[in-house]
N, C-alpha and C positions, 0 to 999 in steps of 0.2 A: 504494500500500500504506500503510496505517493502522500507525506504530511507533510503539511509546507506551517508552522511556525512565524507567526508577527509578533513582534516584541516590542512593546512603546520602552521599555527601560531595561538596561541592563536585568539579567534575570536572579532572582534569588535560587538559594540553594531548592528549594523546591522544587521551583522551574527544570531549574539544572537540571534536577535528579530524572524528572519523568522524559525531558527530551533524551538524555541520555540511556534509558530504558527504553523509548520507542526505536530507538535507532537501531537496535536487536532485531533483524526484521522486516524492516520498512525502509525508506527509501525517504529520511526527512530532510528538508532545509528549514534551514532559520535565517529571518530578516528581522533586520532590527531595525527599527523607524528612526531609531535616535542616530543611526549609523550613517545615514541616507541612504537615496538610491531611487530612481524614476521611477511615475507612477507607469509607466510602461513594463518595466521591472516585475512590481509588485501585479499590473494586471498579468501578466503569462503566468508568474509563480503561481497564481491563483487559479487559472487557468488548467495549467497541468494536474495540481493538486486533486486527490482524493477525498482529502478532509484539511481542512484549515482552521488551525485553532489560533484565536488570538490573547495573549497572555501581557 
């Protein structure tokens, strides 16, 4: 499964801990808003995705 990850802020351990469990498996990216990066960007990532979670 294709997870694609938005991040408005650096992630606490929490965050950490589950993207680094889905990554077991899956096929995730993470973008981070604070990071930048085109809204072109972020529409394909979404795009491709399976499930998008924003955190």
């Amino acid at each position: 499964m294709k997870i694609l990850y938005i991040l408005k802020s650096k992630p606490d351990e929490i965050a950490s801990r589950l993207i680094e469990a889905q990554r077991k498996g899956n096929d995730v990216t993470v973008m981070e808003i604070f990071a930048g990066f085109s809204a072109v960007e972020l529409l394909e990532s979404v795009e491709k995705a399976d499930k998008v979670i924003c955190w």
